[in-house]
N, C-alpha and C positions, 0 to 999 in steps of 0.2 A: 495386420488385422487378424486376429483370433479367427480359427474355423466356428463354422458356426456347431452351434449344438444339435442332433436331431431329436426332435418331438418324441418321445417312448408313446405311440401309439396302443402299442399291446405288450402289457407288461408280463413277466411269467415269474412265478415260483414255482423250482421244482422240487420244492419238499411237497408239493399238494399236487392231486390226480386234474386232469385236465378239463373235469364238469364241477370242482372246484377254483378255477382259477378268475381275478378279478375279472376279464373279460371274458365269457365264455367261449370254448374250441368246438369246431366239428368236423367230422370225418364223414359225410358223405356231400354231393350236388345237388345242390334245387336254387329255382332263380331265386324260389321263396324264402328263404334263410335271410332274416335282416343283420345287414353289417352292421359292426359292434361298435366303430367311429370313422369319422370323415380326416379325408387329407386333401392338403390342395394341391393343383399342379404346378409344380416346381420346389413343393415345400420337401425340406430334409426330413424323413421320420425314420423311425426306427420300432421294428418288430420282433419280440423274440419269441421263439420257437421250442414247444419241449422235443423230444426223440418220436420220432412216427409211432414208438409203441405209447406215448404218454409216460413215458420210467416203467415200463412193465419188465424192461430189461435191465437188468441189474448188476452192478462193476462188481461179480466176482464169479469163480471158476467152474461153476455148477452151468450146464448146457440146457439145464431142465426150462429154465423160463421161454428157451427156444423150440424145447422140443412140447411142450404141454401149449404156446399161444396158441390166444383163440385170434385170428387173423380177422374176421367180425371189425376188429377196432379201429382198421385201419383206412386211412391215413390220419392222424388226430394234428387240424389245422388251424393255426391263426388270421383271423379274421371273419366273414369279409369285410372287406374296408371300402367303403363309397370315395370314388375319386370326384373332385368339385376342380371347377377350372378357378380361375380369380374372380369371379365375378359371381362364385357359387351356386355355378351350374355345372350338377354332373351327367359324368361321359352319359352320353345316348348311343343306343343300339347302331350299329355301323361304323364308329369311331373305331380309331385305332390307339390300344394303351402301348407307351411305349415308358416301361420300367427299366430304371438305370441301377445299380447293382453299386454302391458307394462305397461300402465297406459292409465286413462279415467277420462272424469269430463266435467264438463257446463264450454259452453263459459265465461269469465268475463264479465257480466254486464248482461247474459240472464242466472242467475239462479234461472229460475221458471221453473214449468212443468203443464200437465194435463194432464185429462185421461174424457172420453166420451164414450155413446152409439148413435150411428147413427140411425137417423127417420128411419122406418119403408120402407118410401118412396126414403131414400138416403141410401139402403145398408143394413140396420138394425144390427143386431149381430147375435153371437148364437144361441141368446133367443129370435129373435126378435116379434113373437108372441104372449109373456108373455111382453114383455117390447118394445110398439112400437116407443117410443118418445124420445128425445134428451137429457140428462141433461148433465152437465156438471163443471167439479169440479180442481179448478187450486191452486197453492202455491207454496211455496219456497222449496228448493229442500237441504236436509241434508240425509247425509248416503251412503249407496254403489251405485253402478250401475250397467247396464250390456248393453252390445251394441247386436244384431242381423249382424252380417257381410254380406256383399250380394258380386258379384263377378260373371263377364260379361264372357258369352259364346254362341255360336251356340247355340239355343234352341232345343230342341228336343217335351217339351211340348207346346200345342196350343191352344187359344182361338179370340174370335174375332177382329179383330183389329180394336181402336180407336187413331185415331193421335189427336185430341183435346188436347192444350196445353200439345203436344208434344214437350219435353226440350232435344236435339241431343247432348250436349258441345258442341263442336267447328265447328259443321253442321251448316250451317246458314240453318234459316227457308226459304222457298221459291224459294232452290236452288233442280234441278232435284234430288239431290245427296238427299235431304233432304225427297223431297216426297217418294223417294225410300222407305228408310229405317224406315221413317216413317209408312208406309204401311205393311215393313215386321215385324216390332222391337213385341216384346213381352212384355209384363206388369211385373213391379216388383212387384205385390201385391202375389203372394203364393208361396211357396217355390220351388224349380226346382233343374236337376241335376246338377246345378252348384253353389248350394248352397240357391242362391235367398234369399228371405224372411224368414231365420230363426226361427227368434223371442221363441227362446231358450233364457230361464230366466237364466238360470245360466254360462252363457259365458260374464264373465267380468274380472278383471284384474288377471293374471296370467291364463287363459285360450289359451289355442292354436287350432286354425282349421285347417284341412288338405282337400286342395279344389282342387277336379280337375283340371287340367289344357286342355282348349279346343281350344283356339288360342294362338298365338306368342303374348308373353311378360305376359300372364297372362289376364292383365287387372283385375286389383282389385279393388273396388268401395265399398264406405261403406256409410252407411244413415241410418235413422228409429231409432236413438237411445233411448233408455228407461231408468227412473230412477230405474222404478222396476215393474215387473208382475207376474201372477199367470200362472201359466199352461194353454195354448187355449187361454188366451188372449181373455178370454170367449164374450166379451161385443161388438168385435174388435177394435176400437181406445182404448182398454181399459188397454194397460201398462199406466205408466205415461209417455207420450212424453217430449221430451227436445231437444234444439239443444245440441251442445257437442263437444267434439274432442277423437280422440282417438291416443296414440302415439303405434308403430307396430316397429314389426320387421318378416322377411319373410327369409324364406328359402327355397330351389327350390330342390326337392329330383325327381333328373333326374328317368325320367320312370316310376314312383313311381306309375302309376294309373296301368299298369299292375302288379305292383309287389303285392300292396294292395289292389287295388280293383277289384272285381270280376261281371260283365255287367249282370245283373237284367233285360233281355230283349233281343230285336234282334240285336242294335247295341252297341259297344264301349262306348256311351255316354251314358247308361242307366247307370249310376253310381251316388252314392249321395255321400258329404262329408264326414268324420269322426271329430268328434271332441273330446276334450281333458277339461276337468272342472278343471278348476283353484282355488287356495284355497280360494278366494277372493267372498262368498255369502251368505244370509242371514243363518243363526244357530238356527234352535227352538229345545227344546227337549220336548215341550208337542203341543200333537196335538188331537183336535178331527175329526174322519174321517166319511165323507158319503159314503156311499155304492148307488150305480145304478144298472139296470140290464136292460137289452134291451126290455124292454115293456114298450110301448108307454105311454100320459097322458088319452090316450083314452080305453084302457086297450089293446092295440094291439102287439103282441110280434112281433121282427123282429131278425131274425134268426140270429146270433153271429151279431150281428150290434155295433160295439164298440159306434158310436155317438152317437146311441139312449139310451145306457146308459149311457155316460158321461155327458149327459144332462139332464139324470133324476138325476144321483149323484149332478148335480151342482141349480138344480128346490130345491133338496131335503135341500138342506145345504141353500140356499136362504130361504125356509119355517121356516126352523130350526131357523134359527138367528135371522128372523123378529121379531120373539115372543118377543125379549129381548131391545124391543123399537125402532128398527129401520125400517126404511122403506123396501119395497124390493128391490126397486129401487136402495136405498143405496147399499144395502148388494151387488146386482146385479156387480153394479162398483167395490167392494170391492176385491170382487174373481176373480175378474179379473186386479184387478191391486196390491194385495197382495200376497205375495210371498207364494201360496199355491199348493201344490204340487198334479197333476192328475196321476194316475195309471190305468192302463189296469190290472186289480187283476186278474180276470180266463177270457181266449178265447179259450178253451177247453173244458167245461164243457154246450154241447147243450143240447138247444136253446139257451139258455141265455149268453149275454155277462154279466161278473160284471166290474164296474168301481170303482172309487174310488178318493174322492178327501178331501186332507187332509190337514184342519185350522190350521195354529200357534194359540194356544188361546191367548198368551201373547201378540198378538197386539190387543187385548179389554181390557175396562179399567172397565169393569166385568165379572163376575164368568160365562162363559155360558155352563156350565157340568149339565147336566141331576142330579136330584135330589130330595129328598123328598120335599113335600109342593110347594106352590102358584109360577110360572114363573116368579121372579123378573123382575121391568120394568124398561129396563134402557134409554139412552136417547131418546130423542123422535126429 
């Protein structure tokens, strides 16, 4: 028997901006956003996705479109999508969605990707201290993937609001209804108890997430796709970006947020996801790893502070790998958009946090293991 076909739920062209497309996109939270079509639970569909900028970024060698975004835009998402069980009743408030990951891949005709560090003056990264300026590095796109899921609810966390090239779907701009929500809606840029901005490297095909459910029907939205990233995302635009599609399947496990999760806080909604890794992600068996510990580059210790060591483990393996002909800068984008793996190694043993972040060496096309005699120099 033939596989089955999935449903194209949300279709995308991307020769057209993303408040042009047959189903409208948007980039920010509110319960109030109505989803743009219904899926049932168990049914195959499929969703494609432009590039978190909507194509603002563009396949060729000019770093300007990185260094001039207006960040405003972001994240530009597909959906929401109302989930209906068979009987065409959708998820209720407490339910648990639990989304299966079928298959993923680049639109036809946009398989290219890239990956970026933001000016200093637009956002910057991690590191943006050590590395204040924009570079920017794009190609054709072979090998696995992995998506970041995101997924509409009541917020519970807060920051300022900016409605600038604020994208509602099927809100028109300029209507009371728009200014409203516009004013209240929350940012997909960090991740939140409803999933939000994931950007977990290892959720790609055969992976499942199990996501709170905080209004009627779900409302599921997905966008931000990546060909591949390191742990932190060190650089921040620094997976390889890609538009994409992703084919799902969902199932609606009634009640499920009390059954499995337990509220981290004062209300019911202090709950984060769970998720499920799939067999489908990069395989090294040799690696060399850095070590961090929570004192600053200034010699200042900071009392268990997990960042201040993840960033001297990631300063540290940046120094390390220079030596072997490449820039820092290079290396910088590298570990952040190479499937390298960050650990929290001791958060018990004060002052000190250790971190840890660990290289596949087999994506270098030399030796770079500590060794007798002169640091071979390799590309430059």
């Amino acid at each position: 028997m033939a596989p089955l076909t999935p449903r194209v739920v949300v279709p995308i062209d991307v020769r057209k901006k993303p408040w042009e497309q047959k189903l409208p996109l948007h980039n920010r939270w509110h319960p109030e956003i109505p989803p743009v079509a219904d899926v049932t639970e168990g049914e195959l569909f499929r969703v494609e996705m432009v590039d978190w900028t909507g194509g603002q970024v563009t396949d060729n060698d000019s770093a300007a479109d990185i260094k001039f975004m207006d960040l405003s835009i972001t994240h530009y998402l597909s959906g929401p999508l109302r989930v209906l069980d068979p009987q065409g009743v959708p998820a209720q408030p407490g339910d648990l969605l639990a989304v299966e990951i079928c298959n993923l891949g680049p639109l036809p005709g946009d398989e290219w990707g890239y990956t970026a560090t933001f000016d200093r003056e637009n956002g910057g990264g991690f590191l943006t201290d050590h590395f204040p300026l924009q570079p920017k590095l794009f190609g054709t796109l072979k090998g696995s993937m992995h998506i970041p899921l995101t997924y509409q609810v009541l917020e519970t966390s807060c920051e300022p609001t900016d409605t600038r090239n604020c994208l509602l779907g099927k809100i028109k701009e300029g209507t009371p209804e728009w200014e409203q929500i516009a004013n209240e809606a929350a940012r997909t840029i960090p991740g939140r108890e409803n999933g939000g901005n994931c950007d977990i490297k290892n959720l790609s095909r055969g992976s499942k997430v199990y996501l709170p459910v905080f209004v009627e029907g779900a409302n599921l939205s997905t966008g931000d796709m990546h060909f591949s990233q390191g742990d932190g995302e060190v650089s921040f635009c620094g997976a390889i970006e890609m538009s994409g599609f992703l084919e799902l399947k969902c199932e609606i496990i009634k009640g499920g947020m009390k059954e499995y999760l337990t509220p981290m806080g004062p209300t019911p909604l202090h709950v984060n996801p769970i998720f499920e890794i799939g067999p489908v992600e990069p395989r090294f068996s040799e690696w060399l790893v850095f070590e961090g510990i929570s004192v600053d580059e200034t010699g200042q210790q900071h009392f268990l502070d997990a960042t201040v060591a993840y960033k001297r483990a990631v300063l540290n393996a940046i120094d390390y790998i220079s030596r072997f002909g490449y820039s820092k800068e290079q290396v910088y984008i590298l570990l952040s958009c190479c499937p390298c793996e960050g650990r929290i190694s001791g958060i018990v043993d004060s002052p000190n946090v250790v971190a840890t972040l660990a290289i596949p060496t087999a994506i270098f096309d030399q030796d770079i293991r500590p060794r007798s005699g002169k640091v071979p120099q390799g590309p430059n």
